[in-house]
C-alpha positions in Angstrom: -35.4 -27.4 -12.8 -33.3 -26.6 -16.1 -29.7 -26.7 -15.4 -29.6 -23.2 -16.0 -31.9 -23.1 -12.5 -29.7 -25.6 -10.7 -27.8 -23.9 -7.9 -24.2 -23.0 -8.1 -21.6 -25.1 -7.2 -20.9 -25.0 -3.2 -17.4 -24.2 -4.1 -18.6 -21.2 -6.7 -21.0 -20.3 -4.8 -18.0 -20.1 -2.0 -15.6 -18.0 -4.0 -18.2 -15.6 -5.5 -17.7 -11.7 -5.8 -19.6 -8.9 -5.9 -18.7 -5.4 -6.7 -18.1 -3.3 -3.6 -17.3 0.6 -3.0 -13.7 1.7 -4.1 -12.9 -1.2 -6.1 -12.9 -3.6 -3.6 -15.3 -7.1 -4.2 -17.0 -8.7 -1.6 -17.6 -12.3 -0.6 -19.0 -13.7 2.5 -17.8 -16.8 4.7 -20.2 -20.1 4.0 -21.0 -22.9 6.9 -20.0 -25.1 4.4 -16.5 -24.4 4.3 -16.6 -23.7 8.0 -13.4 -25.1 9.6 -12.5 -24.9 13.6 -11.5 -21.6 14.2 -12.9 -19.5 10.9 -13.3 -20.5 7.2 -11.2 -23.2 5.8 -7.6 -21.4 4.8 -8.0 -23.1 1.2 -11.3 -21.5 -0.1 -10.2 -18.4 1.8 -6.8 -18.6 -0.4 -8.7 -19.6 -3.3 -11.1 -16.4 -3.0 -8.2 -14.4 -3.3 -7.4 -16.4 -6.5 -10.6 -15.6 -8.1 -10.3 -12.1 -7.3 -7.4 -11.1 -9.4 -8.9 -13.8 -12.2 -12.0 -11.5 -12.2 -10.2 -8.3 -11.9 -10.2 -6.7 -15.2 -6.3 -6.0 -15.6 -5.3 -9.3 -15.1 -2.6 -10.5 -17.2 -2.6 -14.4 -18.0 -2.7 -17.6 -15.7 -1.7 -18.0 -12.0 2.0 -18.5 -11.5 2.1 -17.8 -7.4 0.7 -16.5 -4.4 1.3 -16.0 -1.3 -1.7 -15.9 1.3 -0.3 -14.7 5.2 -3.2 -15.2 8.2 -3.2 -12.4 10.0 -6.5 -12.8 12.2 -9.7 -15.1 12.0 -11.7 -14.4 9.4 -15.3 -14.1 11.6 -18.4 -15.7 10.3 -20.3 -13.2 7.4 -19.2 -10.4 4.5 -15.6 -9.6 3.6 -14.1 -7.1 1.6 -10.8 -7.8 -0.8 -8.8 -5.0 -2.3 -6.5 -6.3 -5.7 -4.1 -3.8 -6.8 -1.2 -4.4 -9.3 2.0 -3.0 -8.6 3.7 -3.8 -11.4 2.8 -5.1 -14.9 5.8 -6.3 -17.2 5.5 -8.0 -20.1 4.9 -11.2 -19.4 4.4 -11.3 -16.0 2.8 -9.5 -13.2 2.6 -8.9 -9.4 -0.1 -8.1 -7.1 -1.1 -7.6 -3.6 -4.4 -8.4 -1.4 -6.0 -7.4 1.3 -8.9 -9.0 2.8 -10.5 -7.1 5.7 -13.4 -7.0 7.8 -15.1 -3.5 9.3 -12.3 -2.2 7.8 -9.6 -4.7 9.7 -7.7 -6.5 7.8 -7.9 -10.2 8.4 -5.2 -11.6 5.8 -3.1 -10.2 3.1 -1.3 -12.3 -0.1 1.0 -11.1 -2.8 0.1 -13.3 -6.3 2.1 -13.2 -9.1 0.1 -14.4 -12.5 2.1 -14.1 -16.0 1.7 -15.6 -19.9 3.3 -19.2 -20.2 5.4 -19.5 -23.0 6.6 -22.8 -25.1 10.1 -23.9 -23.8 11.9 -26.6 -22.8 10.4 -28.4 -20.1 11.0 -31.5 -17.8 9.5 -32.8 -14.5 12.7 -33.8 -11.9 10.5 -35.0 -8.8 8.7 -38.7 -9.5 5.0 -38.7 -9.1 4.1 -41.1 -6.2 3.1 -44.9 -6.8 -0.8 -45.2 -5.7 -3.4 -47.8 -6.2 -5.9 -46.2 -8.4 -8.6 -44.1 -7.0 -11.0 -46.9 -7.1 -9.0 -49.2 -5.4 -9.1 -46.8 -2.1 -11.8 -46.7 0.5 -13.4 -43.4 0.8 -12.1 -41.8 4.5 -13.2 -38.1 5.6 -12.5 -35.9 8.4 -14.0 -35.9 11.4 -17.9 -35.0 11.3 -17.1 -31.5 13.1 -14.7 -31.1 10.5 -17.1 -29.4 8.0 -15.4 -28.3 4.8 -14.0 -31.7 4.4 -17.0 -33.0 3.6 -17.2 -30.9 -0.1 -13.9 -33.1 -0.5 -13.8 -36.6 -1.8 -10.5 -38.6 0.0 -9.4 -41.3 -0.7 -6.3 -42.1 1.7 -3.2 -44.3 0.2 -1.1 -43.2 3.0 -1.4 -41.4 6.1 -5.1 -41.4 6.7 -6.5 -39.1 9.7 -5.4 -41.2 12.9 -7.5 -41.9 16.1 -7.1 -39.6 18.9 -4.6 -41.3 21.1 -3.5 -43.3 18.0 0.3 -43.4 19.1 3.4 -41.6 17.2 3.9 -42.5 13.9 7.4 -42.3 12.3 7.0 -40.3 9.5 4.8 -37.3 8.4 4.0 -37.8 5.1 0.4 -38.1 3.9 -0.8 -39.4 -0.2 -4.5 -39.7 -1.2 -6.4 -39.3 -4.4 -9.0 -36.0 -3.9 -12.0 -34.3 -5.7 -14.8 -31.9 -5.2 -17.5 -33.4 -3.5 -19.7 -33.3 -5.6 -16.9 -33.6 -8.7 -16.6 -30.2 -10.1 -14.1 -29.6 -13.5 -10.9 -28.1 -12.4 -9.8 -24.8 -11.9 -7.1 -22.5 -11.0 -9.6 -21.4 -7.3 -10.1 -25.6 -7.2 -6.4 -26.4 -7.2 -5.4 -23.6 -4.6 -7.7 -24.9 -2.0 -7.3 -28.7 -2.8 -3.7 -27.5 -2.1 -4.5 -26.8 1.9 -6.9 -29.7 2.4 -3.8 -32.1 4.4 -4.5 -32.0 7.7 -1.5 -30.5 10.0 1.4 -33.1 9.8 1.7 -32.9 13.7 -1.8 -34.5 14.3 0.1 -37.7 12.5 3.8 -37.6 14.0 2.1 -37.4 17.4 -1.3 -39.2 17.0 -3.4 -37.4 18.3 -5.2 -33.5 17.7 -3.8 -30.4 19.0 -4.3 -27.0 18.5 -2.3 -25.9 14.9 -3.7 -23.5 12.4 -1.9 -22.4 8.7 0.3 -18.7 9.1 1.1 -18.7 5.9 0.4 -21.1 2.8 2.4 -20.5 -0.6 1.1 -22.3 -3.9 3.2 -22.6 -7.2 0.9 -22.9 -10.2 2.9 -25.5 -12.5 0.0 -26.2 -15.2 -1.4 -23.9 -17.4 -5.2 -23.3 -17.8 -5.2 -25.9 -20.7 -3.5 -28.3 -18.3 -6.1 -27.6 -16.1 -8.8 -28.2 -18.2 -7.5 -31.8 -19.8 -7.7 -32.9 -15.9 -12.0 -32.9 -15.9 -13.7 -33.8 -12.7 -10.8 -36.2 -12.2 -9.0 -36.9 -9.2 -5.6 -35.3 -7.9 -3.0 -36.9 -6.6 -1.5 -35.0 -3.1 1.2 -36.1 -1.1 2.8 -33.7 2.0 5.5 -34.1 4.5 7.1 -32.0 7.2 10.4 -31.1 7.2 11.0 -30.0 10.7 9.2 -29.9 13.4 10.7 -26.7 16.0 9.9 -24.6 18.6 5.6 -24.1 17.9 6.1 -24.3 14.4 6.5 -26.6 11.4 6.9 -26.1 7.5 4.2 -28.6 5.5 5.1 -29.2 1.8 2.6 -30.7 -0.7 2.6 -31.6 -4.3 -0.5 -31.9 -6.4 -0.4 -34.5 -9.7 -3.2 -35.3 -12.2 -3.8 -39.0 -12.6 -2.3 -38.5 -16.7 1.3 -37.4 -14.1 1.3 -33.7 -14.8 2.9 -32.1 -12.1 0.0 -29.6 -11.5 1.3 -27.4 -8.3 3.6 -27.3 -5.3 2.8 -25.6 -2.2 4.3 -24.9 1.2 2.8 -23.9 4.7 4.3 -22.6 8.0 2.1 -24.2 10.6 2.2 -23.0 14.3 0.6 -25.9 16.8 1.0 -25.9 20.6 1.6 -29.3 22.8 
């Protein structure tokens, strides 16, 4: 088999589109990414990525978006509509819709723009970790079954036990790739940004029921950014800030191993228990 032949990528072959009636695209859930209840939120979020990337009045790179959960997305096809409603003139904003039978299942607003050369500086410090090397490999669960297209490597805050015991802190840090390794990509990056488990199963120690409302990403690299990081690892690290009422806020930064700050991203989590 010529690499030509070889089979896609399980995470292209998870984000693909097709053309569909009234300029919508199509995709279609994969058991690969299967998570407990629907498709995992990150290749879900990252679908909606590619879809305004493929969408031929895109302007520039990835700056934001914003992907809300309205509903399970069921097992099989899925429709997205893209539509700009407003191009300036270097930046511009979008919304989604992602819908099944003509339901819709989750919605995003994205806003992608044109970087230009200014000042810059990184405030926040990227984390001390061990290299990648130096960390065990440690997965999910085996029923768990997007994880496994992940490579993670835990510094801090690994998966616990059920019936592990509270644990004082939320915050999680581990080196992660593609499984297999896969060059880096604005899709890549928006669903390695959702692969933390929810920040409850540590404080408490054990699993409960908790599933992503809303996740928002911020795109700090640009595509050439992007592309210097390879197959490499990233670097994530998320914490909680409050825990309240059947809901907590999980915040997450992404770093390539060369320190580039690479994206931030937040999540309201609802969890019962």
């Amino acid at each position: 088999m010529t690499e030509t032949d070889a089979p896609p990528h399980p995470f292209d072959a998870a984000v693909a589109l097709t053309p569909a009636a009234d300029g919508r695209t199509r995709s279609r859930t994969r058991p690969e990414y299967a998570n407990m209840v629907g498709p995992f939120g990150g290749v879900t979020a990252a679908t909606l990525v590619q879809a305004v990337q493929q969408h031929p009045d895109r302007l520039g790179d990835p700056l934001s978006i914003t992907v809300n959960y309205a509903a399970p997305v069921a097992d099989g096809d899925f429709d997205i509509a893209a539509r700009v409603v407003r191009s300036n003139r270097t930046n511009q904003h979008w919304t989604l819709e992602l819908t099944q039978d003509g339901a819709v299942t989750t919605t995003a607003t994205a806003v992608f723009g044109i970087h230009r050369d200014t000042w810059a500086d990184t405030e926040i410090a990227m984390p001390s970790a061990p290299p990648p090397d130096a960390v065990p490999v440690q997965g999910f669960p085996d029923f768990v079954a997007w994880a496994r297209n992940y490579e993670m490597r835990f510094v801090r805050g690994a998966v616990p036990d059920q019936d592990a015991g509270e644990h004082p802190d939320s915050t999680t840090t581990l080196w992660v790739r593609d499984n297999p390794a896969r060059p880096l990509d604005f899709p890549a990056l928006t669903s390695l940004c959702d692969v933390f488990y929810p920040r409850v199963f540590l404080r408490r120690g054990q699993y409960m029921p908790a599933g992503t409302v809303s996740l928002t990403v911020y795109f700090h690299a640009d595509a050439g950014e992007l592309a210097a990081q390879g197959e490499d690892y990233v670097l994530g690290t998320a914490r909680t800030h409050r825990f309240s009422r059947g809901y907590f806020d999980q915040t997450a930064h992404m770093w390539g191993r060369d320190g580039t700050l690479l994206a931030s991203t937040h999540q309201l989590v609802y969890f019962k228990g």
